[in-house]
PDB file of N, CA, C, O and CB in Angstrom:
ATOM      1  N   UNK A   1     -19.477  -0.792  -9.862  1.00  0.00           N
ATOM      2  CA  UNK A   1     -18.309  -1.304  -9.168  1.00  0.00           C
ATOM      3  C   UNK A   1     -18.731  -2.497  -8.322  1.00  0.00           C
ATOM      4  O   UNK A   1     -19.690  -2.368  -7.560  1.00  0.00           O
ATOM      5  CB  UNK A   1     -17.647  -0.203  -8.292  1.00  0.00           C
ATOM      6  N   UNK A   2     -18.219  -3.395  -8.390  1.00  0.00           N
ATOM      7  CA  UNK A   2     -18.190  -4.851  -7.612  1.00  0.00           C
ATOM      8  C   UNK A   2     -17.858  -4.436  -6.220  1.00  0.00           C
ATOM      9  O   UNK A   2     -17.052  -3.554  -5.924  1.00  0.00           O
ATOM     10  CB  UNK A   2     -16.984  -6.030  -8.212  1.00  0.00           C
ATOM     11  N   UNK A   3     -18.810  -5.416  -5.101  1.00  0.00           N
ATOM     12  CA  UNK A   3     -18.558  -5.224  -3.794  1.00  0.00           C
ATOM     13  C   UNK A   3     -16.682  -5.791  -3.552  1.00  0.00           C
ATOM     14  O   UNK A   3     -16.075  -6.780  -3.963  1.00  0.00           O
ATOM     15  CB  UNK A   3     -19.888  -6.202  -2.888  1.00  0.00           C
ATOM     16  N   UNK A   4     -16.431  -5.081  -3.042  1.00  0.00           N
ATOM     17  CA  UNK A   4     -15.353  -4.882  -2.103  1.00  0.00           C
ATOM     18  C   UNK A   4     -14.004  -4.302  -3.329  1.00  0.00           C
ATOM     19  O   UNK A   4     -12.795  -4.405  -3.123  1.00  0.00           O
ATOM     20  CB  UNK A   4     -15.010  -6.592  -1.115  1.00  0.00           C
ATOM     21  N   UNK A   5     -14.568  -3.790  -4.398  1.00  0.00           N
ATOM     22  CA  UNK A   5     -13.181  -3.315  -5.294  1.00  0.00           C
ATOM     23  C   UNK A   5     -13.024  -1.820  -4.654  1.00  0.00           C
ATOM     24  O   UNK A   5     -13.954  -1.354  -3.997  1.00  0.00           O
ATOM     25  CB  UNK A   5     -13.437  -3.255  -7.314  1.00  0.00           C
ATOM     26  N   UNK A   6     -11.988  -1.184  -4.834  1.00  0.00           N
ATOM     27  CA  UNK A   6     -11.788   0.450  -4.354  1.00  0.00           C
ATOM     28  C   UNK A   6     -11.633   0.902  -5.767  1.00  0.00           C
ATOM     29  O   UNK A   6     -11.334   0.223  -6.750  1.00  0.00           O
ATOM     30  CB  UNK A   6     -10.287   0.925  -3.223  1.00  0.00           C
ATOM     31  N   UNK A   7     -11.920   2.315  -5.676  1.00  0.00           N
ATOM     32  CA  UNK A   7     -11.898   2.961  -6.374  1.00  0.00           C
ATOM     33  C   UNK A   7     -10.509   3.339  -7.078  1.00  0.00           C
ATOM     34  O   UNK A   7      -9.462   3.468  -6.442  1.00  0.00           O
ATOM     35  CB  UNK A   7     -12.525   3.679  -5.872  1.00  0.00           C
ATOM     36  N   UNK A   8     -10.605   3.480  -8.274  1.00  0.00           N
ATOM     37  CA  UNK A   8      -9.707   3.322  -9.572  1.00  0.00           C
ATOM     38  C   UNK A   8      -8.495   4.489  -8.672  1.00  0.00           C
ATOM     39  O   UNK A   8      -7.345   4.133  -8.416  1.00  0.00           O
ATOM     40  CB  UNK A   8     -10.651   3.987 -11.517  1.00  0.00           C
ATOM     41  N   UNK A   9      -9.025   5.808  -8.320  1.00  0.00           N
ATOM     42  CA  UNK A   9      -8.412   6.816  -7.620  1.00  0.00           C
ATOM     43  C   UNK A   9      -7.587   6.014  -6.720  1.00  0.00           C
ATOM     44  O   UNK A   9      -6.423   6.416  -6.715  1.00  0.00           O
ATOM     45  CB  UNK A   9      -9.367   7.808  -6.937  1.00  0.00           C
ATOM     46  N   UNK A  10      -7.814   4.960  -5.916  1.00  0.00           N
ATOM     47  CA  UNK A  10      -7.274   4.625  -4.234  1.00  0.00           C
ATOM     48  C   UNK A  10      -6.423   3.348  -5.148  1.00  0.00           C
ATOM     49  O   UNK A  10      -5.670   2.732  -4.393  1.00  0.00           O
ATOM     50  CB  UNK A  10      -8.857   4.004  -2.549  1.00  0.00           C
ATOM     51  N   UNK A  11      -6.390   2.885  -6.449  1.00  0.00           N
ATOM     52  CA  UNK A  11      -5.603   1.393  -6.168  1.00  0.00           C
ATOM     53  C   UNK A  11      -3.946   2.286  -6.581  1.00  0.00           C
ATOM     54  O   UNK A  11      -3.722   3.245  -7.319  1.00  0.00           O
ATOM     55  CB  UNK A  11      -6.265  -0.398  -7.634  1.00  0.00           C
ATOM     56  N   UNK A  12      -2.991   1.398  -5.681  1.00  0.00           N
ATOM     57  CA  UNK A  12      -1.984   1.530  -6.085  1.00  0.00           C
ATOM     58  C   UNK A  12      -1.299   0.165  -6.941  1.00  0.00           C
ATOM     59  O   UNK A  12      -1.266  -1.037  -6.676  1.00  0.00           O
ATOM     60  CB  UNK A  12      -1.395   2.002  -4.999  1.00  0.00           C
ATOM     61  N   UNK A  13      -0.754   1.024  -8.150  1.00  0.00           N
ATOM     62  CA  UNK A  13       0.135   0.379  -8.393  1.00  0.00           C
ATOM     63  C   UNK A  13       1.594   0.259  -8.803  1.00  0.00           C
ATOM     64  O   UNK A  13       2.175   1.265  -9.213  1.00  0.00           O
ATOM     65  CB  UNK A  13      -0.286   0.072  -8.796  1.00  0.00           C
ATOM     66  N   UNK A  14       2.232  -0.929  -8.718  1.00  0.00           N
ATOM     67  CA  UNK A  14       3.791  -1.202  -8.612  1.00  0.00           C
ATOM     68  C   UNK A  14       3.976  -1.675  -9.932  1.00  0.00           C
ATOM     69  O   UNK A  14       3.197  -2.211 -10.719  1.00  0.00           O
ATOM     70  CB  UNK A  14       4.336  -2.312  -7.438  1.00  0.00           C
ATOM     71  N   UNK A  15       5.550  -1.268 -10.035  1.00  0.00           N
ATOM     72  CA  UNK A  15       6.239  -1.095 -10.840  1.00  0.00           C
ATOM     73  C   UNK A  15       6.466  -2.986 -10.623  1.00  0.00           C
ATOM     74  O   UNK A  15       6.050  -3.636  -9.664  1.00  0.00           O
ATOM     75  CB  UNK A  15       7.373   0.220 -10.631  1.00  0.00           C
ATOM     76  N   UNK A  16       7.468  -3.687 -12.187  1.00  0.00           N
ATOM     77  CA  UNK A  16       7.604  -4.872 -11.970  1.00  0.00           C
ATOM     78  C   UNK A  16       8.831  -4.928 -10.871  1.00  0.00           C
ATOM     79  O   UNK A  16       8.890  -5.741  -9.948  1.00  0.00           O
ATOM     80  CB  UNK A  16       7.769  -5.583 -13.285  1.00  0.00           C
ATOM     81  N   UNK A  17       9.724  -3.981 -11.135  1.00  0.00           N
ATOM     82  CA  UNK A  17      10.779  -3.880 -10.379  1.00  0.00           C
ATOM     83  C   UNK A  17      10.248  -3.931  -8.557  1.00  0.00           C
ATOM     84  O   UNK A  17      10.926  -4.458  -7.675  1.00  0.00           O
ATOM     85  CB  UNK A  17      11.536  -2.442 -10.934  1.00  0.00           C
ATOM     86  N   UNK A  18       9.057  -3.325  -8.366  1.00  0.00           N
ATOM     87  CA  UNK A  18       9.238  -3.229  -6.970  1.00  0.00           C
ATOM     88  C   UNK A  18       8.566  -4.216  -6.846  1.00  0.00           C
ATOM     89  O   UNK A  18       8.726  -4.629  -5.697  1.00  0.00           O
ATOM     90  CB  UNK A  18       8.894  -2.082  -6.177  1.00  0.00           C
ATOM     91  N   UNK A  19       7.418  -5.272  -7.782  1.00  0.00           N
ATOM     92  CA  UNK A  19       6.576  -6.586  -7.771  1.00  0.00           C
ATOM     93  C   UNK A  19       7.666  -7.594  -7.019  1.00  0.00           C
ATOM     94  O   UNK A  19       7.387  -8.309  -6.056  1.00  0.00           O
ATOM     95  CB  UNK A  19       6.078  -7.164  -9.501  1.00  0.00           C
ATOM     96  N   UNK A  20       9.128  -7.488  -7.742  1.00  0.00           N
ATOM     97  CA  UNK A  20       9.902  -8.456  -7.827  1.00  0.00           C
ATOM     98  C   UNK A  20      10.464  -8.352  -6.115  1.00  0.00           C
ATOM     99  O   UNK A  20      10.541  -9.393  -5.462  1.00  0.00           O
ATOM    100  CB  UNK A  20      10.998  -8.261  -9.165  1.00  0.00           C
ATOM    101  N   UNK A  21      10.763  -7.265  -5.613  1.00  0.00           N
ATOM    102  CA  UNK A  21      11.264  -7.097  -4.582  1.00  0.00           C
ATOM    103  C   UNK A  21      10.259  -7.844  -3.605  1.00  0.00           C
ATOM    104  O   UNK A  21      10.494  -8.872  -2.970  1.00  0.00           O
ATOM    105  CB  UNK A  21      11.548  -5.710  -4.404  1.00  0.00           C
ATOM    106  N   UNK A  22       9.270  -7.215  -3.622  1.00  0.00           N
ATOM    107  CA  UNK A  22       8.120  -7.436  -2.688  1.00  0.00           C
ATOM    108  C   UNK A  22       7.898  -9.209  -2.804  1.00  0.00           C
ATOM    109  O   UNK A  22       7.260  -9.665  -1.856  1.00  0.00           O
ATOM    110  CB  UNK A  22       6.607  -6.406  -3.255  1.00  0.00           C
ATOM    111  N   UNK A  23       8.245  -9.988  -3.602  1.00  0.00           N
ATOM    112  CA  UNK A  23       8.101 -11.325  -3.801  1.00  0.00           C
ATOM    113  C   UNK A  23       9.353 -12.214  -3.764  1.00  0.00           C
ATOM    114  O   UNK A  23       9.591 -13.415  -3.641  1.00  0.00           O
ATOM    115  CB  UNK A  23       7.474 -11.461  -4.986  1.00  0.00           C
ATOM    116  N   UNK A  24      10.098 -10.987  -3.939  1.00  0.00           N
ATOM    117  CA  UNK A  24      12.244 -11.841  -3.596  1.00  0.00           C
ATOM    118  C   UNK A  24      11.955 -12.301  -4.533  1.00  0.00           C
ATOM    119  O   UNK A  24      11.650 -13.461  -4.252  1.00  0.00           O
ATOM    120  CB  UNK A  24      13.062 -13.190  -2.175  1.00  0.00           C
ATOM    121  N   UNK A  25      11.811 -12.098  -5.804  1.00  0.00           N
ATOM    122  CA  UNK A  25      12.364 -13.269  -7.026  1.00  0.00           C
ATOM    123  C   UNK A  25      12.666 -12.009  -8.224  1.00  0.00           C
ATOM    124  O   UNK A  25      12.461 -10.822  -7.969  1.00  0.00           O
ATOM    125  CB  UNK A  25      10.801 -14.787  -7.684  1.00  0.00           C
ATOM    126  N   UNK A  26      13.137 -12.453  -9.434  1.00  0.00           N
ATOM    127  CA  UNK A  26      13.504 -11.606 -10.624  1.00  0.00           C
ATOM    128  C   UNK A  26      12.492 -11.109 -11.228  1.00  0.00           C
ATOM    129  O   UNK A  26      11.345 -11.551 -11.302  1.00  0.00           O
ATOM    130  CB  UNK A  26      14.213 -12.225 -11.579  1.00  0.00           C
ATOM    131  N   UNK A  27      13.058  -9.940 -11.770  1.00  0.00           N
ATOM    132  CA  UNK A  27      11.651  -9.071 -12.621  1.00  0.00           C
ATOM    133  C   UNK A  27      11.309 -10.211 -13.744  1.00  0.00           C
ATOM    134  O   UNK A  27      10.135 -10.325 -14.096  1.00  0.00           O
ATOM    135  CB  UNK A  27      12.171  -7.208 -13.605  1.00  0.00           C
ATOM    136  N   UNK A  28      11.970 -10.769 -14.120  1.00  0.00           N
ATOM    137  CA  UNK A  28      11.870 -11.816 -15.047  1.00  0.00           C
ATOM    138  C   UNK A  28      11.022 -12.962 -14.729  1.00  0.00           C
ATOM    139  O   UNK A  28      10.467 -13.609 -15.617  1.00  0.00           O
ATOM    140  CB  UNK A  28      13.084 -12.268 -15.294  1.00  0.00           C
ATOM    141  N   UNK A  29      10.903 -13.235 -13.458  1.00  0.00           N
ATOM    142  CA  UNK A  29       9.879 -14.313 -13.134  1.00  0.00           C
ATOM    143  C   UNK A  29       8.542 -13.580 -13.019  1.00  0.00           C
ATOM    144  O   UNK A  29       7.544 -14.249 -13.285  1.00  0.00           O
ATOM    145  CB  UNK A  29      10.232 -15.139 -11.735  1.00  0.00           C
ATOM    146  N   UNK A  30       8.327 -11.946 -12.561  1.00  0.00           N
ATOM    147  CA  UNK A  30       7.192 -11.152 -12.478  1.00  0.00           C
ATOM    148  C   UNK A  30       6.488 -11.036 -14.680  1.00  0.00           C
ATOM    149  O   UNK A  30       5.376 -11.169 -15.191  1.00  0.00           O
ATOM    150  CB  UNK A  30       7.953  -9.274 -11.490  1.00  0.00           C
ATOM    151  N   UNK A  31       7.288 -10.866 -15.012  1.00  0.00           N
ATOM    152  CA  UNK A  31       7.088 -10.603 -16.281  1.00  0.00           C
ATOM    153  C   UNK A  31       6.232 -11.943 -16.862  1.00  0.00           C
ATOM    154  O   UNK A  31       5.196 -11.881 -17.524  1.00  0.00           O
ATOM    155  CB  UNK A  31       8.518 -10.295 -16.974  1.00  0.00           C
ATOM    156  N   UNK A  32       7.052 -13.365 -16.373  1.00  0.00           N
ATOM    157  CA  UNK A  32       6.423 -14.675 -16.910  1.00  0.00           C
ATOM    158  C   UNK A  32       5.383 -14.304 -16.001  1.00  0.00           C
ATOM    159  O   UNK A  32       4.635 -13.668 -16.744  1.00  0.00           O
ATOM    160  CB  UNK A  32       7.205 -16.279 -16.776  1.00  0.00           C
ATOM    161  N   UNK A  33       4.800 -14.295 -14.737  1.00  0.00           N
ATOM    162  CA  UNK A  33       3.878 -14.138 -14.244  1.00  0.00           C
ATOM    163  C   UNK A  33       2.760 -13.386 -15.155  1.00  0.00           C
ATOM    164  O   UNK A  33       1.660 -13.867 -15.425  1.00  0.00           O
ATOM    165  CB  UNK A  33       4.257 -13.644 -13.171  1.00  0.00           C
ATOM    166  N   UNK A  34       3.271 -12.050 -15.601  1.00  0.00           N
ATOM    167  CA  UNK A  34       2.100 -11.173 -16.046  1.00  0.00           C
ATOM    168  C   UNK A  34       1.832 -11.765 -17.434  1.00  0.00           C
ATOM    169  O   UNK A  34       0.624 -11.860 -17.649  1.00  0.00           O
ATOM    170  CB  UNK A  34       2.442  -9.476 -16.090  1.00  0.00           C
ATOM    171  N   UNK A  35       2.684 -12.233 -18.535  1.00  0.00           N
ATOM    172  CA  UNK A  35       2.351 -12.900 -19.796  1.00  0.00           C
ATOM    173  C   UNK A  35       1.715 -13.913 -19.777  1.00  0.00           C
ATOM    174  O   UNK A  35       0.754 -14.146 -20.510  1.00  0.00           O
ATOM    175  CB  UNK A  35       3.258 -13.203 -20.472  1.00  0.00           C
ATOM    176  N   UNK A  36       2.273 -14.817 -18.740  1.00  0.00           N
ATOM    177  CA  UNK A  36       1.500 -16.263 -18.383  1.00  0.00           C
ATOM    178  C   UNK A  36      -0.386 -15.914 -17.910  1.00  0.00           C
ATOM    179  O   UNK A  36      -1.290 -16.734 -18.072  1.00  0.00           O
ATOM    180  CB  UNK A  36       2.552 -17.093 -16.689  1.00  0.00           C
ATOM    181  N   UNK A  37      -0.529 -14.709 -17.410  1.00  0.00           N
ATOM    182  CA  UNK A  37      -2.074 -14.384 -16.767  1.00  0.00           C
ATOM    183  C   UNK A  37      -2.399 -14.437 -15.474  1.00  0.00           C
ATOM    184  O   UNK A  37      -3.412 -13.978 -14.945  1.00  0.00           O
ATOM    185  CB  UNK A  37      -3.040 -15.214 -17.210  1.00  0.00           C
ATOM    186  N   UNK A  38      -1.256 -15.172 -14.840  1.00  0.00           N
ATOM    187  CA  UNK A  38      -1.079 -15.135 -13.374  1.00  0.00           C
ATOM    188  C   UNK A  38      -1.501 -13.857 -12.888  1.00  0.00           C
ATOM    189  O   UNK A  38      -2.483 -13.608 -12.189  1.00  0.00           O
ATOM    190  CB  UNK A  38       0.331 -15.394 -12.945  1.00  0.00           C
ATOM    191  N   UNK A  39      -0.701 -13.138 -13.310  1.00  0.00           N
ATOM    192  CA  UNK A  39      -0.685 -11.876 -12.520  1.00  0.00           C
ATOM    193  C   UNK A  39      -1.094 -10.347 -13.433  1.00  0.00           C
ATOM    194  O   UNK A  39      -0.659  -9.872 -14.482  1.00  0.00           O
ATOM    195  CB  UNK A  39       0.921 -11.807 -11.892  1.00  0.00           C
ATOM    196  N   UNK A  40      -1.745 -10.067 -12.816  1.00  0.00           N
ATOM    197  CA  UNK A  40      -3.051  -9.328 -13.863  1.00  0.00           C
ATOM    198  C   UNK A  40      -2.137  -8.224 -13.762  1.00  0.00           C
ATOM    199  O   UNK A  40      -1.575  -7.985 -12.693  1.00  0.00           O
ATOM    200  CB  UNK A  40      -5.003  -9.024 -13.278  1.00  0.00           C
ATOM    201  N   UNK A  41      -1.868  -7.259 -15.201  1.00  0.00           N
ATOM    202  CA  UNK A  41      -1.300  -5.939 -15.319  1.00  0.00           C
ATOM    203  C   UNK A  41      -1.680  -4.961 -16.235  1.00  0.00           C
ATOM    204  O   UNK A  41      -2.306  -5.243 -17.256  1.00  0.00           O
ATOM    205  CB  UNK A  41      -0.135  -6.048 -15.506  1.00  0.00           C
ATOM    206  N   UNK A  42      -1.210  -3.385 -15.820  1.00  0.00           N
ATOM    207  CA  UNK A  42      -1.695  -2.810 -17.068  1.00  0.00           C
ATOM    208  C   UNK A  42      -0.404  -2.291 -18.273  1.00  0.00           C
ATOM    209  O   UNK A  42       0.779  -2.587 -18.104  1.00  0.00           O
ATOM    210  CB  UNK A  42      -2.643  -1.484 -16.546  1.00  0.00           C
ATOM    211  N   UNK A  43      -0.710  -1.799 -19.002  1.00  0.00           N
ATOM    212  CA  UNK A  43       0.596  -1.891 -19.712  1.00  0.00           C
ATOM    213  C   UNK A  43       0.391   0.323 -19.877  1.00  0.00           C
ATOM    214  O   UNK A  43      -0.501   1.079 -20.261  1.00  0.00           O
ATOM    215  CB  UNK A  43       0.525  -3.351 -21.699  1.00  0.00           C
ATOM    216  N   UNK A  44       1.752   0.481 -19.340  1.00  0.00           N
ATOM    217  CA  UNK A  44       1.709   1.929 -19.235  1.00  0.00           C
ATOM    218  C   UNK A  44       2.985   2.535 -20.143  1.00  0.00           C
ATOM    219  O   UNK A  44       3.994   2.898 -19.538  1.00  0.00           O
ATOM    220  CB  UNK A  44       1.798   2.369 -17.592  1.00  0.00           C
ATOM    221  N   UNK A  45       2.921   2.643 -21.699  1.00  0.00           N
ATOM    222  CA  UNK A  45       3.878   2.963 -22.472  1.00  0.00           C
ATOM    223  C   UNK A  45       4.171   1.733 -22.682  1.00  0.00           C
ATOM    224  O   UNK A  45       3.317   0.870 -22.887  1.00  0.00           O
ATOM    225  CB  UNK A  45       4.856   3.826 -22.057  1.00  0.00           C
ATOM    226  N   UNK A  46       5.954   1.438 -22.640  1.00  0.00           N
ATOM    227  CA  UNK A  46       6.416   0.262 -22.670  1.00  0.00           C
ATOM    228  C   UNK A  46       6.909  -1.039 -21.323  1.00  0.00           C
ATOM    229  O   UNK A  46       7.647  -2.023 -21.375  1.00  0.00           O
ATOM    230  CB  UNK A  46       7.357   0.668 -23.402  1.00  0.00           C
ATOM    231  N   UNK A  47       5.974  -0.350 -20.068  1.00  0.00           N
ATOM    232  CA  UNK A  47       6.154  -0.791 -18.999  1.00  0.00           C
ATOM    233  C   UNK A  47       4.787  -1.629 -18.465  1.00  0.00           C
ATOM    234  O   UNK A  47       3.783  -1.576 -19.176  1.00  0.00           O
ATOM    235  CB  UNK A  47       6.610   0.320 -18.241  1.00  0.00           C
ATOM    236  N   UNK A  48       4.760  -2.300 -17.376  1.00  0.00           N
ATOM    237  CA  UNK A  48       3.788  -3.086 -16.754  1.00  0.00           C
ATOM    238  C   UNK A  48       3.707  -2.162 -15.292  1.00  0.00           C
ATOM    239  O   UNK A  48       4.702  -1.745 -14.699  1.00  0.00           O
ATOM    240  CB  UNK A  48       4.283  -4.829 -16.630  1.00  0.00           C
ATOM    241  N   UNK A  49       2.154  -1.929 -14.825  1.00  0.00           N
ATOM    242  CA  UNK A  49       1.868  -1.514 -13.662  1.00  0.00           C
ATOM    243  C   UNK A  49       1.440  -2.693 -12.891  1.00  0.00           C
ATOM    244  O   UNK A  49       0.795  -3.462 -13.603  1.00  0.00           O
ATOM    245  CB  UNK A  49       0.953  -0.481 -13.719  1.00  0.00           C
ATOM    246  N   UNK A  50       1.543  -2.992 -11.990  1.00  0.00           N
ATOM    247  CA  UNK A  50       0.674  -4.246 -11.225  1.00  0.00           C
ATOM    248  C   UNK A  50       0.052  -3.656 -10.240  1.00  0.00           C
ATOM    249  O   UNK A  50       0.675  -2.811  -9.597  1.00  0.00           O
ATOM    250  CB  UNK A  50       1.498  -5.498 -10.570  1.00  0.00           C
ATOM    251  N   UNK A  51      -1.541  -4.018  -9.842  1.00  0.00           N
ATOM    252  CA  UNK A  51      -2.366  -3.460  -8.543  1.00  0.00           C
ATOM    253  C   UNK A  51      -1.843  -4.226  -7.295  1.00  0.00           C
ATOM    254  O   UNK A  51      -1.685  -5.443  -7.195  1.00  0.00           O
ATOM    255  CB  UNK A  51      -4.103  -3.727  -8.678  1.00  0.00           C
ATOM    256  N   UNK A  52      -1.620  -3.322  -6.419  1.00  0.00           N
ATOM    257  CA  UNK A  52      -0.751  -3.940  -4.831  1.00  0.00           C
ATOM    258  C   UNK A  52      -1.859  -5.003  -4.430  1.00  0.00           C
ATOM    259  O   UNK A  52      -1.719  -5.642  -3.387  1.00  0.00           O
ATOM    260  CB  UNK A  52      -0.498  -2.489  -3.207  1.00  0.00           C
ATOM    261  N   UNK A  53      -2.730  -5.156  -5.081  1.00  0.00           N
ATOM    262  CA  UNK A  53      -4.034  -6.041  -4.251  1.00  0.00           C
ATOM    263  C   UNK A  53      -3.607  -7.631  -4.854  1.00  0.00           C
ATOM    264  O   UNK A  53      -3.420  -8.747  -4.367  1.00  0.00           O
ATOM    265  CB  UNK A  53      -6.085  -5.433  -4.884  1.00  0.00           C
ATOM    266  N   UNK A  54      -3.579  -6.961  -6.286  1.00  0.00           N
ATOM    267  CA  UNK A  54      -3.127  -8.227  -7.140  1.00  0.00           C
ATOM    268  C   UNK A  54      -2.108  -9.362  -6.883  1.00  0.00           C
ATOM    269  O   UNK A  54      -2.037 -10.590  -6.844  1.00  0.00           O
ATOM    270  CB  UNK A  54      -2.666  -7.757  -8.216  1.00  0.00           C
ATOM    271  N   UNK A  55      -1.240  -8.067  -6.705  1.00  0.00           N
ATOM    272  CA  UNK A  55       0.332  -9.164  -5.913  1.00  0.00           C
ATOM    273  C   UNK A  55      -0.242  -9.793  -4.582  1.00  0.00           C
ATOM    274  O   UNK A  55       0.094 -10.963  -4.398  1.00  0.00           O
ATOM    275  CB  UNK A  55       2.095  -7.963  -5.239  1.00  0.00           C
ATOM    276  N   UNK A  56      -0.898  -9.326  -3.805  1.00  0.00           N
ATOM    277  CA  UNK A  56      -1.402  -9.896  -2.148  1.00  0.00           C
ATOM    278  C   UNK A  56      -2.165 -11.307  -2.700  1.00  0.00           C
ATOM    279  O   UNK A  56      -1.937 -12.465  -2.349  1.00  0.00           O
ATOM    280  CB  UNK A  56      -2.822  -8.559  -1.069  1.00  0.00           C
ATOM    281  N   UNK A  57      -3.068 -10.846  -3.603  1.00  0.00           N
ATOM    282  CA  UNK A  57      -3.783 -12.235  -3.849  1.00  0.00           C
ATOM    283  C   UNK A  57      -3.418 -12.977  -4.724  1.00  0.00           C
ATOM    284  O   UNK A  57      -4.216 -13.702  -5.318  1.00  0.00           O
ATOM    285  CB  UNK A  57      -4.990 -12.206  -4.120  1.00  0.00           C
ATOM    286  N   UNK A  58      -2.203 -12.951  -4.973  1.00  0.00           N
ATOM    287  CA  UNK A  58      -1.510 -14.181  -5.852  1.00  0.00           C
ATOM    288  C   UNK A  58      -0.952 -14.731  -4.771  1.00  0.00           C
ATOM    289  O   UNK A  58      -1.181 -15.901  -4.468  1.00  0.00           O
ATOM    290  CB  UNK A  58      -0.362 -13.860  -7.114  1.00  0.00           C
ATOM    291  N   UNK A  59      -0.102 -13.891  -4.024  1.00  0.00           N
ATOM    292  CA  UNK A  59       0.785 -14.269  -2.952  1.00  0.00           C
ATOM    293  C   UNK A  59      -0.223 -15.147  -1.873  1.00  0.00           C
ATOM    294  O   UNK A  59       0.306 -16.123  -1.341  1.00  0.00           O
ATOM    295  CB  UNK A  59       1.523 -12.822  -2.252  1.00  0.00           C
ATOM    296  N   UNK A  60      -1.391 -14.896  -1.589  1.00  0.00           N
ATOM    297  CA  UNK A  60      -2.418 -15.854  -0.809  1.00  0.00           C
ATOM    298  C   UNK A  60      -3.174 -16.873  -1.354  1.00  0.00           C
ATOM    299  O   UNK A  60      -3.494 -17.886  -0.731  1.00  0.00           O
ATOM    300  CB  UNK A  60      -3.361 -15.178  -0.260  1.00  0.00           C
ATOM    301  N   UNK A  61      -3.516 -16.592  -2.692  1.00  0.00           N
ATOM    302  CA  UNK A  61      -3.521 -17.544  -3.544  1.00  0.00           C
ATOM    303  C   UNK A  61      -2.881 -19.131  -3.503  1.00  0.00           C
ATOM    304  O   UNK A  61      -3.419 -20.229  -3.366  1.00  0.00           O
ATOM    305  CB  UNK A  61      -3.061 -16.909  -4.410  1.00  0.00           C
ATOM    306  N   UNK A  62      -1.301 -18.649  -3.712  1.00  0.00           N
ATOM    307  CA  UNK A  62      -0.048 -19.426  -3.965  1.00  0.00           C
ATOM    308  C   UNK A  62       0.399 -20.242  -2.843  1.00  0.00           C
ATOM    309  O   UNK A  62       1.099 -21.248  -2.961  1.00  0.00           O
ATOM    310  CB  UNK A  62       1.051 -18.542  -4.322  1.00  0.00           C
ATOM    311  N   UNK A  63      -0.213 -19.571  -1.321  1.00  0.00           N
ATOM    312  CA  UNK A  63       0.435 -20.173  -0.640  1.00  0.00           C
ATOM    313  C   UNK A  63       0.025 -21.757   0.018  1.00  0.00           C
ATOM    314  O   UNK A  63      -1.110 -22.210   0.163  1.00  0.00           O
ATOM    315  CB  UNK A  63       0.627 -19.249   0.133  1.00  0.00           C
ATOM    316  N   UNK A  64       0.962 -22.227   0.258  1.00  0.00           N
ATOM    317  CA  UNK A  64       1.219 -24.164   0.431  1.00  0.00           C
ATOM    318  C   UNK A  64       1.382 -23.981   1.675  1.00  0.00           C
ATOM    319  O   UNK A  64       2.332 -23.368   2.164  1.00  0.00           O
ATOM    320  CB  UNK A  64       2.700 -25.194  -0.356  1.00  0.00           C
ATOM    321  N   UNK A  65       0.622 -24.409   2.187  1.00  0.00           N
ATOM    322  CA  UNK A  65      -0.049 -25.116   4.021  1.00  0.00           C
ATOM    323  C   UNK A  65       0.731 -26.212   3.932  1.00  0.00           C
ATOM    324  O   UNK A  65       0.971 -26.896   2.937  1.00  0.00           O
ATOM    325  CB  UNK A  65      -2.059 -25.722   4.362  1.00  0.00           C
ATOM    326  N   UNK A  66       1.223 -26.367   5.379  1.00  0.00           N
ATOM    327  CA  UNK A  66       1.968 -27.364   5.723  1.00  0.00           C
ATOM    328  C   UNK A  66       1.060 -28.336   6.669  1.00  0.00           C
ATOM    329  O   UNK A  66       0.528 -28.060   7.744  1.00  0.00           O
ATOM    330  CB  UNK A  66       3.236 -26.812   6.357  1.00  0.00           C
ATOM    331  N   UNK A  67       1.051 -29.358   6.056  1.00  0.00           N
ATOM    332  CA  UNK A  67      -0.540 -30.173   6.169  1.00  0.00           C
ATOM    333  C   UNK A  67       0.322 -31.311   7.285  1.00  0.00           C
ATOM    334  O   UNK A  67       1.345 -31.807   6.811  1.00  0.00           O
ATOM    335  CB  UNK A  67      -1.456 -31.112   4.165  1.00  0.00           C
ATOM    336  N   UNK A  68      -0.005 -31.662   8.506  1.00  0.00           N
ATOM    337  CA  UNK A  68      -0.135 -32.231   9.415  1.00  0.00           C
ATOM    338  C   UNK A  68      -0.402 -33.743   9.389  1.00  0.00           C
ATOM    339  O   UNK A  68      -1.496 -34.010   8.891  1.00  0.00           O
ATOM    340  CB  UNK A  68      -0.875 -31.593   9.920  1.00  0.00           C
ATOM    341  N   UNK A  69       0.149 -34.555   9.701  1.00  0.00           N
ATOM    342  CA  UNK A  69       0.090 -36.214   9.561  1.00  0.00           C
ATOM    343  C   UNK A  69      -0.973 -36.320  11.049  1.00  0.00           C
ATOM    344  O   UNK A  69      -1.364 -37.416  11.453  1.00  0.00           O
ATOM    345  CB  UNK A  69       2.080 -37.238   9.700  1.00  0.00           C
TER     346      UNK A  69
END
């Protein structure tokens, strides 16, 4: 196991439906996210799980600083 991953037992993960909430946009933009590679998922039956860590570090990833003159 890589320093700072948790154990398979401790990760949670979200449904796309609650991805979408947690980000205010459509399951449909979470879905282009996970096909596109953006956003790393597992596929459980005919559904997508996403790791809560995953969404945090896209979401910190993504974010645009408001850069100062």
């Amino acid at each position: 196991m890589a320093s700072g991953e948790r154990p398979l037992s401790e990760v949670v993960f979200l449904t796309v439906a609650e991805v979408a909430a947690v980000m205010r946009v459509s399951k449909m933009t979470v879905y282009r996210l996970v096909h596109s590679g953006h956003l790393p998922a597992i596929r459980v039956g005919r559904s997508f799980r996403v790791p809560e860590q995953a969404v945090h570090d896209y979401l910190r990833e993504s974010y645009v600083g408001v850069e100062t003159a």
